[in-house]
ZAVEX-979024 format. One line per 3 residues: number of its first residue (from 1); for each residue z, y, x of N, C-alpha, C. Coordinates in steps of 0.1 Angstrom, whole numbers, plus 5000, padded with zeros to 4 digits. Last residue first. Layout:
# residues N
NUM> Z:Y:X:Z:Y:X:Z:Y:X; ...
END
This chain:
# residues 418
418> 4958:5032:5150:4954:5017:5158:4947:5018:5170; 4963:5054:5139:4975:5053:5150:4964:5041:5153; 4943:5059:5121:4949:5069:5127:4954:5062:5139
415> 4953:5046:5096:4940:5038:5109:4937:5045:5116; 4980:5057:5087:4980:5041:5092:4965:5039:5101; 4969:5080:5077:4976:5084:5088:4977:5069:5097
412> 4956:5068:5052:4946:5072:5061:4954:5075:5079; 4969:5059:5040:4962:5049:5044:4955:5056:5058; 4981:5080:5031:4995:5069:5036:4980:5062:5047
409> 4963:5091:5019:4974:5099:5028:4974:5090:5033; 4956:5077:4993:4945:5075:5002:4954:5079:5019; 4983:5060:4982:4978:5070:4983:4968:5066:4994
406> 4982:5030:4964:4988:5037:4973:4977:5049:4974; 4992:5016:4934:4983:5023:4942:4987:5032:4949; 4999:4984:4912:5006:5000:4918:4990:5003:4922
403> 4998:4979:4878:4996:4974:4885:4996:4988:4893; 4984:4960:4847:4989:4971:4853:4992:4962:4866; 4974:4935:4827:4967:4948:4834:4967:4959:4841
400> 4992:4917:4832:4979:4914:4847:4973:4931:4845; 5023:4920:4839:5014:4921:4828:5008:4925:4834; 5046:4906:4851:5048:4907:4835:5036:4910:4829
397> 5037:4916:4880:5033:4899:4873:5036:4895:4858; 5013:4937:4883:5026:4934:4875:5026:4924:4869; 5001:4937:4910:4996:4935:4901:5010:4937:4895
394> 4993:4962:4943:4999:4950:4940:4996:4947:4919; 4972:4978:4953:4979:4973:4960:4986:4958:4954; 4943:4999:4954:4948:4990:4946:4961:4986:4955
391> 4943:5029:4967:4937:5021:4968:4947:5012:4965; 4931:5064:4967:4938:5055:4972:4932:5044:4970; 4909:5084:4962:4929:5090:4961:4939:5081:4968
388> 4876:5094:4969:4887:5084:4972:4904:5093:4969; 4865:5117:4939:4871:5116:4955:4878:5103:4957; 4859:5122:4913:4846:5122:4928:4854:5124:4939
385> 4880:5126:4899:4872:5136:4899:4861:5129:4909; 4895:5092:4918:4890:5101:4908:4888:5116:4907; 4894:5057:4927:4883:5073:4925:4887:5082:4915
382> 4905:5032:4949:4907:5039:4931:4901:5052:4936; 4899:5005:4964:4893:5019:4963:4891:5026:4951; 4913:4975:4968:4900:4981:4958:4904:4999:4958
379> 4936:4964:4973:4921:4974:4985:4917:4976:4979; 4936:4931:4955:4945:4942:4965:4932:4948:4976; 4916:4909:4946:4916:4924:4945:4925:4937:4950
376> 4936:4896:4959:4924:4893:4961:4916:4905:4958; 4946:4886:4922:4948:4885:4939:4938:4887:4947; 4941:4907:4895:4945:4894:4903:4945:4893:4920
373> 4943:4929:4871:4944:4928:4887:4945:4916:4887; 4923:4915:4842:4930:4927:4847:4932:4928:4862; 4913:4892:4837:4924:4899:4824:4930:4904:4833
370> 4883:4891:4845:4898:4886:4854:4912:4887:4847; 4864:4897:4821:4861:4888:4838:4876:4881:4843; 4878:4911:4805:4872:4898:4801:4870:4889:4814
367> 4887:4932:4821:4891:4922:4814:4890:4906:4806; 4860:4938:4827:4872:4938:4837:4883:4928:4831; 4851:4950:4807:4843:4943:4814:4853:4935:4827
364> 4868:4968:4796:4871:4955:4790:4860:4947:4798; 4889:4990:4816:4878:4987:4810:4876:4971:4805; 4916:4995:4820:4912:5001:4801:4892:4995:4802
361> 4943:4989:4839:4929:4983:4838:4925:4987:4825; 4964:5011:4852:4962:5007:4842:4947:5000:4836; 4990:5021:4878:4974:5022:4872:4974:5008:4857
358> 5012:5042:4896:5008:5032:4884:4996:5033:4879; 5015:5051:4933:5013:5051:4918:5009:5037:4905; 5026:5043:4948:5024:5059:4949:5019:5061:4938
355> 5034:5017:4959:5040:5022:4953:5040:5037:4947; 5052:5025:5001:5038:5019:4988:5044:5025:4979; 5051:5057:5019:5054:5043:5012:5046:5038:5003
352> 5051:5083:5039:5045:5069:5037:5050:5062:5031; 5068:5109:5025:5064:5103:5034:5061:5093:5034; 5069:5122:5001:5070:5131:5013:5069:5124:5028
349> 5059:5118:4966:5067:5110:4982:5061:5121:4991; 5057:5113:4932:5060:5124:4947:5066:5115:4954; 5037:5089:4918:5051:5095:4921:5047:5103:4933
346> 5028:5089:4884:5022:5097:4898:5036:5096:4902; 5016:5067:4861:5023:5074:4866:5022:5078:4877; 4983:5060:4849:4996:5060:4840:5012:5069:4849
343> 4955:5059:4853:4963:5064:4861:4979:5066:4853; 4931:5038:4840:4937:5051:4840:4954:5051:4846; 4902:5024:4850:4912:5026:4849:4917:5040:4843
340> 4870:5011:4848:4873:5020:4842:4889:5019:4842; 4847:4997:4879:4855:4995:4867:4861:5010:4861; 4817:4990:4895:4825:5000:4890:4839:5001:4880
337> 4813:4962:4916:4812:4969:4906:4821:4984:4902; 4798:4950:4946:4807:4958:4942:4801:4962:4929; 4782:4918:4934:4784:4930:4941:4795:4936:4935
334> 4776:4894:4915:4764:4906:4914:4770:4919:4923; 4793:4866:4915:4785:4873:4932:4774:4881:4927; 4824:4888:4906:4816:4879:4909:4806:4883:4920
331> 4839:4912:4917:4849:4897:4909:4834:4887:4905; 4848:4937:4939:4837:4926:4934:4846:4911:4929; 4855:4970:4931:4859:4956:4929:4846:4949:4927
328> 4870:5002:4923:4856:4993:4930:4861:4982:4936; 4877:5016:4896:4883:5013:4909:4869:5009:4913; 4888:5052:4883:4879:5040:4881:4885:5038:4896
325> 4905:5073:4856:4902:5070:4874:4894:5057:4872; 4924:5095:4834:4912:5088:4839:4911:5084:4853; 4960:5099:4841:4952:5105:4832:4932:5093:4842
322> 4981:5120:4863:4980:5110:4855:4966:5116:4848; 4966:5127:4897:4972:5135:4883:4968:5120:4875; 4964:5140:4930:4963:5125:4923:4971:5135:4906
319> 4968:5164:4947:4959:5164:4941:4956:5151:4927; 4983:5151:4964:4990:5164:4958:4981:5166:4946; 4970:5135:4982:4985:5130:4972:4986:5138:4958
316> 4937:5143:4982:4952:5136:4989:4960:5140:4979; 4909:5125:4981:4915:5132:4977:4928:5131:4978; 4879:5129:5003:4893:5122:4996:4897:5130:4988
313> 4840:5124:4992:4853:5128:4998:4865:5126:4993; 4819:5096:4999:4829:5106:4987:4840:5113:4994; 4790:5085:5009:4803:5090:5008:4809:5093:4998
310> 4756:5079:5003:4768:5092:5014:4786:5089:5011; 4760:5057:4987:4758:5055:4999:4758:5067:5009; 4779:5047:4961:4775:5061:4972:4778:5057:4984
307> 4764:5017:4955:4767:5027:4945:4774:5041:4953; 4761:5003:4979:4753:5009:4971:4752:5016:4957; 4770:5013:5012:4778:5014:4996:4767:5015:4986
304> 4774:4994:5042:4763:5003:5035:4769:5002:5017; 4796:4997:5068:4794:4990:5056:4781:5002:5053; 4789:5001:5101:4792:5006:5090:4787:5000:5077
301> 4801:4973:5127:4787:4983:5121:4791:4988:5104; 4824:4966:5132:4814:4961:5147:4801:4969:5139; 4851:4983:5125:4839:4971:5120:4832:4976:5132
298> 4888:4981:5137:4872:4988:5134:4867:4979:5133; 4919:4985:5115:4909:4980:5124:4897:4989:5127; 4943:4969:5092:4934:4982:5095:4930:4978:5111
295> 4962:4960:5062:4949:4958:5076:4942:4968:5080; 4991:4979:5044:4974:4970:5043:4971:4967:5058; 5012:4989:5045:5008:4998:5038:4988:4995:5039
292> 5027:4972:5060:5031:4970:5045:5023:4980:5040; 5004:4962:5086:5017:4965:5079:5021:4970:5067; 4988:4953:5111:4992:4948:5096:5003:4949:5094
289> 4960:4960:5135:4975:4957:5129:4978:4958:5113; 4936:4951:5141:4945:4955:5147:4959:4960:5143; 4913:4929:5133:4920:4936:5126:4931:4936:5139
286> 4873:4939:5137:4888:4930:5142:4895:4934:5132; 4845:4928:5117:4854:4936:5122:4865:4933:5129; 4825:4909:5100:4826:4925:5101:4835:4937:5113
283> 4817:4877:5108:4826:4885:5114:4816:4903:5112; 4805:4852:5089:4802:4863:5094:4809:4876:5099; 4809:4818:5091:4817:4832:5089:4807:4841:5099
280> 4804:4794:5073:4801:4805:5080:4796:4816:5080; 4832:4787:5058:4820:4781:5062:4809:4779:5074; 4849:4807:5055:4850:4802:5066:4838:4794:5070
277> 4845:4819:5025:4838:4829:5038:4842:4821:5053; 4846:4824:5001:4841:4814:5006:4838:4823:5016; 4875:4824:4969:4864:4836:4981:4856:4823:4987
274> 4886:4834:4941:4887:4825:4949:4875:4828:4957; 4915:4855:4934:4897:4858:4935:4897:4845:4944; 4940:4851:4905:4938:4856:4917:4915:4847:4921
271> 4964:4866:4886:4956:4858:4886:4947:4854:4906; 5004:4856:4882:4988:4863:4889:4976:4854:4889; 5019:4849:4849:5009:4845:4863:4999:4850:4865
268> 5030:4867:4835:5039:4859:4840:5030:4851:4851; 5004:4869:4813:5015:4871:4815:5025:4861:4824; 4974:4859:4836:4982:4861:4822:4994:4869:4827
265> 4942:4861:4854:4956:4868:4857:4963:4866:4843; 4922:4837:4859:4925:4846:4852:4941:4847:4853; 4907:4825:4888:4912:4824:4881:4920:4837:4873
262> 4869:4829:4898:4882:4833:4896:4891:4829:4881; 4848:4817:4924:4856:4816:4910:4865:4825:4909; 4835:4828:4948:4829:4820:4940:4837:4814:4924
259> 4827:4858:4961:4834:4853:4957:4828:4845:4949; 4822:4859:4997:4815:4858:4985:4824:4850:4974; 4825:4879:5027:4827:4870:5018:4823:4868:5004
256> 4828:4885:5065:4819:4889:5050:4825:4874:5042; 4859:4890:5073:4847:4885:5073:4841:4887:5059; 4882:4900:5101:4879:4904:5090:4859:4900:5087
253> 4907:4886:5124:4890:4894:5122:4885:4901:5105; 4929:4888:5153:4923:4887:5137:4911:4890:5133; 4953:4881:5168:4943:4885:5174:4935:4879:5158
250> 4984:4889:5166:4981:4888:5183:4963:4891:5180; 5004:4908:5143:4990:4904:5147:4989:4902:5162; 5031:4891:5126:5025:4903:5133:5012:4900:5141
247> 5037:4893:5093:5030:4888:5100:5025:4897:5112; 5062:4901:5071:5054:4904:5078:5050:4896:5090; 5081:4870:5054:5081:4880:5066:5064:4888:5073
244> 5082:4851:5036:5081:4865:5029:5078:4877:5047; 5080:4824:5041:5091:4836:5046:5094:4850:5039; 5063:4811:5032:5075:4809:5030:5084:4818:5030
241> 5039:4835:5034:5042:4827:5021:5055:4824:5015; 5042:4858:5053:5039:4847:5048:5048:4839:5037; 5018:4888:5046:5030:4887:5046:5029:4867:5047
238> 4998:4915:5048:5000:4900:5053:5011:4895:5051; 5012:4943:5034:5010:4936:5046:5009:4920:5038; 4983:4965:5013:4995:4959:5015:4993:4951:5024
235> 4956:4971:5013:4970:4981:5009:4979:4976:5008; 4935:4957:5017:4943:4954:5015:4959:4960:5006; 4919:4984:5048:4919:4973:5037:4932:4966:5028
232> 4901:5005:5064:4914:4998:5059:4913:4992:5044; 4887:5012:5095:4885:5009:5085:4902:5005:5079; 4870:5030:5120:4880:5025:5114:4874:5023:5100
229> 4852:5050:5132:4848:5034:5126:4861:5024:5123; 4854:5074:5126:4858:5071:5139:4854:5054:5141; 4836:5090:5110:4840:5095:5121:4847:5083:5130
226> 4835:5068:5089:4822:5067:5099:4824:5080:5112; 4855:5050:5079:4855:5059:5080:4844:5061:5092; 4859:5030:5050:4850:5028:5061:4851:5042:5065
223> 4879:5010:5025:4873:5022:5034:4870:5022:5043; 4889:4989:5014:4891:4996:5005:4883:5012:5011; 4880:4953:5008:4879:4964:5016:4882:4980:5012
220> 4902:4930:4992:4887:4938:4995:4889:4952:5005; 4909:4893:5005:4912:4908:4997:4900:4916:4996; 4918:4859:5014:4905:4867:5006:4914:4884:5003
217> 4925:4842:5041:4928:4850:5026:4915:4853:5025; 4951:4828:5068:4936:4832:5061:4934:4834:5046; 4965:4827:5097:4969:4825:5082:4953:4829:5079
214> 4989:4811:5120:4981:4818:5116:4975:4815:5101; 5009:4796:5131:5006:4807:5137:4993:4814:5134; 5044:4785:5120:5029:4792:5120:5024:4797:5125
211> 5068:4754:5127:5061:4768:5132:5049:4771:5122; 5095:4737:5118:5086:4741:5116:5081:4756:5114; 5119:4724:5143:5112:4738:5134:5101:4735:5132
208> 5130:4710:5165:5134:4710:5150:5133:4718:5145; 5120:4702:5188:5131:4711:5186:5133:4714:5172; 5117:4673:5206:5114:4682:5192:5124:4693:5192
205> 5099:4647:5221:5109:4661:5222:5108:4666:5212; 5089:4616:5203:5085:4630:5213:5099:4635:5211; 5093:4590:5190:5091:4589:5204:5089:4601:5206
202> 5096:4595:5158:5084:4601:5165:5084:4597:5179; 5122:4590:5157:5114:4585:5148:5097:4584:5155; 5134:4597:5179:5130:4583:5181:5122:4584:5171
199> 5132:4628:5194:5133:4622:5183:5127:4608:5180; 5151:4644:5215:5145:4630:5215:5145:4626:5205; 5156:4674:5218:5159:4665:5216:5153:4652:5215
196> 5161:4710:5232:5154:4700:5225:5159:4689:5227; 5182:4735:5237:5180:4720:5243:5175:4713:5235; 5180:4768:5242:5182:4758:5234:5178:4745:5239
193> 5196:4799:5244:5194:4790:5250:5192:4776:5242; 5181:4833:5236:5191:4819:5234:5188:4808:5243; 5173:4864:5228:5173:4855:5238:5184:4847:5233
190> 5156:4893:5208:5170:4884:5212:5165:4874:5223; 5143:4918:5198:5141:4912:5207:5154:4906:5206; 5136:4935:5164:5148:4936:5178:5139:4920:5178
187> 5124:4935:5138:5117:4942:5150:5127:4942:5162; 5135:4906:5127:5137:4922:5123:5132:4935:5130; 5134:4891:5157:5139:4894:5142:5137:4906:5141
184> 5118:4871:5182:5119:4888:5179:5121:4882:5163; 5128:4855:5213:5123:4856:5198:5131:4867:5193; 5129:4831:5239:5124:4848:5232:5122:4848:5221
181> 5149:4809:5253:5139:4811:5246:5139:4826:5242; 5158:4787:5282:5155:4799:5278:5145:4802:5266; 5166:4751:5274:5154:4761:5277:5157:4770:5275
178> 5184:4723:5291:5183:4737:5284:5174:4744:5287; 5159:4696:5281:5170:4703:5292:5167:4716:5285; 5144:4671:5278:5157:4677:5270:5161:4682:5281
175> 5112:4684:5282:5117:4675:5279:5132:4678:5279; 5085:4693:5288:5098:4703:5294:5112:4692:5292; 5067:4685:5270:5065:4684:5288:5078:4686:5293
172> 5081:4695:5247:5074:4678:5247:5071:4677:5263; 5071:4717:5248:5085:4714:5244:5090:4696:5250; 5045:4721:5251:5052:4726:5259:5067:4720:5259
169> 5034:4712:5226:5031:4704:5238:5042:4709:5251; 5044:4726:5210:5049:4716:5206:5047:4704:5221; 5030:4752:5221:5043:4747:5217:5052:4734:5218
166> 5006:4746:5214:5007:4752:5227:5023:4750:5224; 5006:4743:5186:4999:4736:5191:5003:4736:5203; 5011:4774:5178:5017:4761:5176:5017:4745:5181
163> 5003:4796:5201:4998:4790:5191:5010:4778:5184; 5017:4810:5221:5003:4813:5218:4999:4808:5202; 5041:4820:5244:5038:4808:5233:5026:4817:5224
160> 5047:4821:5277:5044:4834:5269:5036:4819:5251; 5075:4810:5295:5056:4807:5290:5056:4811:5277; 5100:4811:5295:5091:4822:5302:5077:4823:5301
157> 5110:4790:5278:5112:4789:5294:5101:4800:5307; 5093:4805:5255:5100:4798:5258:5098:4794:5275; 5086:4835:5236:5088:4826:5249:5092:4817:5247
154> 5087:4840:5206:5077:4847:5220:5071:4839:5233; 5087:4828:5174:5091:4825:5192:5083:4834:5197; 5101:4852:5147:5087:4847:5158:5095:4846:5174
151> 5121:4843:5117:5117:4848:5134:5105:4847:5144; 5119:4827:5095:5117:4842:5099:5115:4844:5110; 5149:4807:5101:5135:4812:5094:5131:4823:5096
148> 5162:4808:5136:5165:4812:5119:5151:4811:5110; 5185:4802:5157:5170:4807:5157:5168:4803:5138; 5209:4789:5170:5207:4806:5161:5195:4808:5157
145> 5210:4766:5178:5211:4781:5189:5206:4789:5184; 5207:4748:5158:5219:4753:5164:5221:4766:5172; 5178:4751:5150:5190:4758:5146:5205:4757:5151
142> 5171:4742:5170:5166:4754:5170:5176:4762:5165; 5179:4711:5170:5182:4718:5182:5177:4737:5181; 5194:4698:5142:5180:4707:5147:5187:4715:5161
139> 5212:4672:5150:5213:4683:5141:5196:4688:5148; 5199:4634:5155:5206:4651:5159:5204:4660:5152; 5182:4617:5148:5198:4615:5152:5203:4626:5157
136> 5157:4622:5135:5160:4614:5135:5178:4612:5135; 5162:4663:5133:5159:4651:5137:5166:4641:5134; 5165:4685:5109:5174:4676:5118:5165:4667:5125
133> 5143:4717:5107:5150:4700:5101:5153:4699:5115; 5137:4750:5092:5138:4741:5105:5143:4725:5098; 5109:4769:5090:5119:4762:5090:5125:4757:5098
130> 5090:4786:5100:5090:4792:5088:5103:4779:5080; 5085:4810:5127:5094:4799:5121:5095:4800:5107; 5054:4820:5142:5068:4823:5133:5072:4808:5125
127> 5049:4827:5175:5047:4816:5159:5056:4817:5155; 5031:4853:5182:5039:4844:5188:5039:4836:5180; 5010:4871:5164:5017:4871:5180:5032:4864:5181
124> 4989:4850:5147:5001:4860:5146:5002:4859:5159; 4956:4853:5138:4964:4845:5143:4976:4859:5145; 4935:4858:5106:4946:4862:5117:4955:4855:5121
121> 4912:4862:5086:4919:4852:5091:4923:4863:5105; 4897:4869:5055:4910:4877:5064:4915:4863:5073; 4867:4883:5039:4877:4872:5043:4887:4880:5057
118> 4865:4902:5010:4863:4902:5024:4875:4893:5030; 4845:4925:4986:4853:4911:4992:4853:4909:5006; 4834:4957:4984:4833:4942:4986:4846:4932:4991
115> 4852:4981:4982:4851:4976:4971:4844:4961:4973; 4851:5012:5001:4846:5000:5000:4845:4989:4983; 4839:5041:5009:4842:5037:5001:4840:5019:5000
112> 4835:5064:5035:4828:5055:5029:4834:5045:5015; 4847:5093:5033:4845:5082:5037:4839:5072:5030; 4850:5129:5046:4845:5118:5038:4847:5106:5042
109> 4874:5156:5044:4870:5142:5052:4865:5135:5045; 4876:5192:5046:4874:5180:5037:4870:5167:5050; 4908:5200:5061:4895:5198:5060:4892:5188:5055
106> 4942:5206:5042:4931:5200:5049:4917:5195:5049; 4961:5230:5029:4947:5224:5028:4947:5214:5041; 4991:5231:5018:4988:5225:5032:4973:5218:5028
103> 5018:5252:5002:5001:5248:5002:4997:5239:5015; 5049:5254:4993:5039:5254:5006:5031:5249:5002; 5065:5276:4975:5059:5263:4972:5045:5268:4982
100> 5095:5288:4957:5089:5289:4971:5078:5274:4971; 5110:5303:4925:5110:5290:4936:5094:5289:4950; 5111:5324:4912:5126:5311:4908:5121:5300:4923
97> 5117:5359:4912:5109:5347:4921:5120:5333:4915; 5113:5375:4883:5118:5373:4886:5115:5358:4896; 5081:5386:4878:5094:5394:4883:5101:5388:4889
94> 5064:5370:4866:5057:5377:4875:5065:5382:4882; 5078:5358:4845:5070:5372:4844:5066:5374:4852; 5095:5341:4869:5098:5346:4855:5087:5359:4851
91> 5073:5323:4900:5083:5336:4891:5084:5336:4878; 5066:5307:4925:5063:5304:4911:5076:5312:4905; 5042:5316:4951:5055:5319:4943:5058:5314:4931
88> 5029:5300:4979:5030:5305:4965:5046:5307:4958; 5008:5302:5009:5020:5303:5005:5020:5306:4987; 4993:5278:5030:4992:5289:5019:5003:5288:5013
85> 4973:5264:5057:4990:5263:5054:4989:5279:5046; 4943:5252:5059:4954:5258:5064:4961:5258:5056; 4909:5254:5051:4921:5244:5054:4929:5256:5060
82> 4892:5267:5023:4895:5268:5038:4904:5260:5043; 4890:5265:4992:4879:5260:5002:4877:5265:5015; 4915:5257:4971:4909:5261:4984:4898:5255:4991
79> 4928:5261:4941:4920:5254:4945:4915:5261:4957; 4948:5254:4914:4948:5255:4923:4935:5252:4931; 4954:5267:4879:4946:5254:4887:4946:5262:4901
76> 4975:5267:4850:4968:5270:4860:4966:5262:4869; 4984:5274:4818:4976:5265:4827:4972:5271:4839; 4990:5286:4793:5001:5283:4805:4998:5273:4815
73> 4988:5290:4767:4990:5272:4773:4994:5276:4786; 4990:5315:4761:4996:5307:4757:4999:5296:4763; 4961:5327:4779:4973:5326:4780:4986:5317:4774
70> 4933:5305:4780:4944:5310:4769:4958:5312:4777; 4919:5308:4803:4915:5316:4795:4929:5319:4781; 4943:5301:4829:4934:5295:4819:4931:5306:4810
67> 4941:5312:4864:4945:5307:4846:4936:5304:4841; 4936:5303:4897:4932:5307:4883:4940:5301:4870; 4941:5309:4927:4947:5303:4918:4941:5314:4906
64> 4931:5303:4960:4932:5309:4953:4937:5300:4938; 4943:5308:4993:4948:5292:4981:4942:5304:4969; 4949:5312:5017:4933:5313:5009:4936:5307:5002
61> 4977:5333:5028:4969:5325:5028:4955:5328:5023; 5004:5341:5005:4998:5345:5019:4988:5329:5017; 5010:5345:4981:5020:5356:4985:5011:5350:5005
58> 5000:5338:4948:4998:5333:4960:5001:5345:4968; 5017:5327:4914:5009:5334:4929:5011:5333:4940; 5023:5315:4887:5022:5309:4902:5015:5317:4910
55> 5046:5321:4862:5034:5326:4870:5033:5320:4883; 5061:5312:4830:5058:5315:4842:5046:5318:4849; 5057:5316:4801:5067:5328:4809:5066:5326:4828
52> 5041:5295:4792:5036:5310:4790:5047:5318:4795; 5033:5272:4813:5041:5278:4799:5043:5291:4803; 5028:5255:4835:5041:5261:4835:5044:5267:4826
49> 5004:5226:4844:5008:5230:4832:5023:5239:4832; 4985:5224:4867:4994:5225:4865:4997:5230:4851; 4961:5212:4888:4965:5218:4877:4975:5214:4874
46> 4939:5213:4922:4954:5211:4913:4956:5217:4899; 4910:5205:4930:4918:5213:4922:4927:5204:4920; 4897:5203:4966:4902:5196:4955:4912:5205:4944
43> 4883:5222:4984:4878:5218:4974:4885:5212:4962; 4900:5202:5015:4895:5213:5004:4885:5208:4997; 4931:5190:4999:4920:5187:5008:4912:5200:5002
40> 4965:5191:4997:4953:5188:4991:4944:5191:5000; 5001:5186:4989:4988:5184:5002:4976:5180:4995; 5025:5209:4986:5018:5203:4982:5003:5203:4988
37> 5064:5213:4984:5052:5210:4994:5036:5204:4984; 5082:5211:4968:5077:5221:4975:5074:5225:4986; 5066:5203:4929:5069:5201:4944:5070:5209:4955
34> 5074:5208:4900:5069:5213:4909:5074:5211:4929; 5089:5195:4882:5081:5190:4883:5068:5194:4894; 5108:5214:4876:5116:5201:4882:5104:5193:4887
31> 5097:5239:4868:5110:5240:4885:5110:5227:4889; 5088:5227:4845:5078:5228:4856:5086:5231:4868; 5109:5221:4829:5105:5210:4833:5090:5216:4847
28> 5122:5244:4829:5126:5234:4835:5118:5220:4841; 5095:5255:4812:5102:5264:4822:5108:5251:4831; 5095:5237:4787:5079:5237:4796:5090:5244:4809
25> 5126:5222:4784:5116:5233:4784:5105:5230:4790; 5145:5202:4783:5132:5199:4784:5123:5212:4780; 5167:5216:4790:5163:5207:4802:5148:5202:4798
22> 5171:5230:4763:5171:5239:4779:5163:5229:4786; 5178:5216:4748:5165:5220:4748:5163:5227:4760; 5203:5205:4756:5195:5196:4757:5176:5201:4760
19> 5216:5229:4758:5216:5227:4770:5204:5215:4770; 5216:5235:4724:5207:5244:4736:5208:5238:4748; 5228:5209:4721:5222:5208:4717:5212:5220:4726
16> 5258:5221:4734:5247:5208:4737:5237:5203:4734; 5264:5239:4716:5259:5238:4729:5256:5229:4738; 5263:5224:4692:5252:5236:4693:5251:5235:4710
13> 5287:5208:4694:5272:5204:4692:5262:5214:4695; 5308:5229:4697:5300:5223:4714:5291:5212:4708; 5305:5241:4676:5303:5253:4687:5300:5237:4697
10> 5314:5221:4661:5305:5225:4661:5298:5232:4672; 5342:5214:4673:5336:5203:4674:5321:5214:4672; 5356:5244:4668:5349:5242:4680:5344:5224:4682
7> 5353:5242:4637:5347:5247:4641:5343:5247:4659; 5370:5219:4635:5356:5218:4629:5348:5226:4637; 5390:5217:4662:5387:5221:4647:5372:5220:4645
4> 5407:5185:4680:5396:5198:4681:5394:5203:4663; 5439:5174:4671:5424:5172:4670:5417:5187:4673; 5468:5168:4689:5458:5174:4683:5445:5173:4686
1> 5490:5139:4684:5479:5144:4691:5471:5154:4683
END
């Protein structure tokens, strides 16, 4: 077998060695780090770091674009105060064009900014199965006819099913004969036929499931939009317990709340906000649907913010940058407070999902109080330059001080559609 010679083992260290510096150039890394689309609001600046051989100009539109006084660093910042669709070039020198990059202002939108606590009770549309058992002397009549954890009954024998309670009575009247049943998986509609049973232990009919049909929480509020009186909360879905299954909403409210303890978030366990708001409940709002990207609804009267009580305007995706941000969170009963985060990773997305970014709890008043995100604080309303960006979502159960955030975008298109 021949060996390569010294000299071409060398020749392809070197060239792999320039291919390595190649891929982390300021050059490569701004082609790879430049999106080509980018959504900001007006007024909001973008900055960009491209190194002293490239250029970002603006070839149509109002997008104006400034450098930085030091050539060298190769900074430039984006920034429109017209809404509409702007076009830019990002070139070699100025000469050679390497890549095409859409502008998309949108009019500035303020909103109110939440950050109080806030109780969550919602009944689901239909009752979701969150098991099943055998009876006394027969297999589970539910599960034999396919009906599975997870699922929500709709119908049975054509009577539209309401509650759990409303069920169990219905099952129990109807007595063992084959019933038509409705139930939705996975967003599909199915139909089965199933025959309850006579459970001696109990003398009643049974069909051998255990149902839910509704649920109750603590989260915070994350925004109040006074053009249309939507609101959104949570940044993540209702989900239940056993199932893990989204919860679909028949009819829900959203209540003032006060928190009364909290347990502290460690490694390996969430911490979470212990609330009081069933006692008596003071209803802020309905909630009209709940899906993986939080609660959304209208309040019956606009929150008042007393730390900005005009507003703040947003700030959208394109605009979010690693680096300083604060949240708004109530963790005892002196009110919304202010806290001190920083923004640890930015991801690009081109369309709604969680997960839009990584945050970091750095203030120690926050820490000391809760050792970081706990439960309950999902919605908290992350700020930065002086704009809503998004809003808390989930914790890292390895480590209470980190933890995601969804874009203000995602939240805002979700209380849009309700």
């Amino acid at each position: 077998m021949k060996h390569p010679s010294r000299l071409k083992r060398a020749t392809g260290i070197v060239l792999s060695l320039f291919l390595s510096l190649g891929y982390f150039s300021p050059m490569q890394q701004a082609l790879r780090t430049l999106p080509d689309t980018l959504a900001l609001t007006q007024g909001q600046v973008r900055t960009f770091n491209l190194g002293a051989q490239l250029q970002l100009t603006p070839r149509q539109g109002n997008l104006a674009v400034s450098a930085s006084e030091d050539e060298t660093l190769g900074q430039v910042a984006l920034v429109s105060e017209t809404a509409g669709t702007s076009e830019l070039m990002l070139s070699l020198m100025g000469i050679l064009p390497l890549k095409k990059v859409e502008v998309q202002v949108s009019p500035e939108k303020r909103l109110i900014p939440g950050g109080s606590a806030i109780g969550v009770a919602m009944r689901t549309d239909g009752v979701l199965v969150v098991g099943t058992s055998d009876l006394s002397e027969a297999a589970s009549p539910a599960a034999q006819c396919g009906i599975r954890p997870g699922d929500v009954l709709r119908k049975v024998d054509g009577v539209e099913i309401i509650s759990a309670q409303q069920l169990t009575e219905l099952i129990a009247r109807l007595g063992e004969k084959p019933l038509p049943v409705e139930y939705a998986r996975e967003g599909a509609v199915f139909t089965t036929t199933m025959t309850p049973r006579l459970d001696s232990s109990t003398g009643t009919v049974r069909m051998g499931a255990w149902v839910r049909d509704s649920t109750a929480g603590v989260g915070t509020l994350s925004f109040y939009d006074p053009e249309t009186g939507a609101y959104a909360a949570l940044g993540h879905a209702i989900t239940d317990g056993d199932t893990g299954q989204v919860l679909t909403v028949s009819q829900g409210q959203i209540l003032q709340a006060d928190v009364v303890a909290v347990q502290r978030g460690q490694k390996g366990t969430p911490g979470e906000l212990k609330g009081s708001f069933l006692m008596d409940p003071v209803k802020l709002g309905d909630i009209r649907k709940n899906s993986v990207l939080g609660i959304y609804g209208t309040m019956d009267a606009a929150p008042i913010s007393a730390l900005y009580p005009e507003g703040l305007p947003i700030g959208l995706r394109s605009g979010v940058h690693e680096g300083a941000a604060t949240i708004l969170s109530t963790v005892d009963g002196t009110g919304v407070q202010e806290f001190a985060i920083e923004i640890t990773r930015v991801n690009q997305q081109s369309a709604p999902a969680p997960k839009s970014m990584v945050i970091k709890v750095t203030d120690q008043r926050l820490l000391d109080a809760t050792g970081g995100i706990v439960q309950g604080m999902s919605g908290s309303p992350i700020i930065q330059d002086g704009r809503i960006i998004g809003a808390v979502t989930h914790v890292f159960v390895s480590d209470p001080t980190q933890g995601y955030g969804l874009y203000v975008d995602w939240m805002i298109q979700e209380s849009e559609r309700i």
